[in-house]
C-alpha positions, 0 to 999 in steps of 0.5 A: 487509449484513453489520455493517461496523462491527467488520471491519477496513478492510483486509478490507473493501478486500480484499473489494471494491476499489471501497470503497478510494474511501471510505477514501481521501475521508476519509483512512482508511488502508486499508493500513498502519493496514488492521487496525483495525475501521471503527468504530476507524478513523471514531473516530481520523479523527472521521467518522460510522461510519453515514455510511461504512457508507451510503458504503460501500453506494452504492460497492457497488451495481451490483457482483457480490455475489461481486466480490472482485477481487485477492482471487481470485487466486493467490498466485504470481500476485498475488506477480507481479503485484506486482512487475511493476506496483508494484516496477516502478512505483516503480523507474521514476518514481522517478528522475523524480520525484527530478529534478522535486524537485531542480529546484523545490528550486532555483527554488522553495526559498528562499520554499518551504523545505519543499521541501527537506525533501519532497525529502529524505523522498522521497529516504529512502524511494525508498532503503529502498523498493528494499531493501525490494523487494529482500528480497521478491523474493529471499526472501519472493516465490520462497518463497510461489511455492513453497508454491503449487508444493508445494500444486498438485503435493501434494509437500513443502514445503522449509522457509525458512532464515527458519523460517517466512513469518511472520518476513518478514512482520512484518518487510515490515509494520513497513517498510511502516508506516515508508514510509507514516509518511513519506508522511503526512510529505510529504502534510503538508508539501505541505499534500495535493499542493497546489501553491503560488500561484506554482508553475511547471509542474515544481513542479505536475507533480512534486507531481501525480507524488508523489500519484501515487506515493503512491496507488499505494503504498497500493494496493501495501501493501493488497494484501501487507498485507491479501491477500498476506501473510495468505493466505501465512500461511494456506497455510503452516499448512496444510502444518504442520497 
């Protein structure tokens, strides 16, 4: 095995999906904070970057030496999958993930005050979030979608009134690191999606749906983050060169 420990977590993941599972046992964020190397991530998060490694292998075996999963795909078509499954994702559950935390901050919020402010957190970030999809389905997706068409068809590239794919992106990766310093926000308050002793049924489900939520973000900020975003970089520089 190549030397793990100077590549960063991100390009890890996005190498192979199957060690996203490591990171996520032990906290290492993968997305946001995915361009930092394995032996800066183990140090910040206090774990043995030997163990990761021997981790990392065990999660490997049995997989293709050339699996690479989302990384193997097409911009337009990763752009795509994207906002179907993912911005379609947080559009749809998020309405009943706000109406389960309203309801348990009723019940629930004079002994469990913290309710209120995950409430809040969530309400914040289902609202930047949808602007921030916003942005990236009128400006940033249709322009990588472009780029892809000029590459296949070899005809010129019409440049974006943003100048260049750069300055979206950078703009999209300080969002996504605002929604997942939120998030660590929530999962710090919920003490980890734990639900408290006297929880009813709503206040499990909803604590059970923000997890969700959140593991589905982290997947959805790896792969911009470490593939989409990247990669269009690239591709843009070949037009340039």
């Amino acid at each position: 095995m190549e030397n793990l420990a100077q590549k960063t977590v991100g390009a890890i993941v996005a190498d192979n999906y199957k060690t996203a599972s490591v990171f996520q046992k032990y906290h290492i964020d993968f997305c946001c904070n995915g361009d930092r190397t394995l032996d800066e991530a183990c140090k910040a998060e206090n774990v043995d970057t030997r163990l990761l490694e021997r981790e990392i292998a065990s999660a490997l075996e049995g997989s293709p030496e050339n699996y690479s999963g989302y990384n193997t795909w097409s911009l337009d078509f990763l752009a795509d999958f994207i906002q179907k499954k993912y911005h379609g994702g947080i559009r749809e559950r998020s309405p009943e993930i706000t109406a389960y935390l309203d309801k348990i901050c009723k019940v629930h919020g004079q002994r469990h005050p913290e309710l209120k402010d995950i409430y809040h957190l969530f309400s914040e970030s289902v609202a930047e979030l949808n602007m921030h999809m916003k942005k990236e389905e009128v400006m940033l997706f249709p322009f990588i979608r472009k780029m892809v068409q000029a590459k296949n068809e070899q005809s010129e590239l019409v440049l974006p009134m943003f100048g260049t794919v750069r300055n979206p992106v950078q703009m999209m990766m300080i969002e996504h690191n605002q929604e997942g310093e939120r998030f660590r926000q929530i999962a710090g308050l919920s003490n980890n999606y734990t639900p408290a002793d006297d929880a009813c049924s709503t206040y499990k489900v909803a604590f059970e749906a923000l997890k969700t939520f959140e593991e589905d973000l982290h997947v959805h900020i790896h792969l911009e983050n470490n593939i989409l975003f990247p990669k269009s970089i690239l591709l843009e520089q070949e037009f340039n060169a």
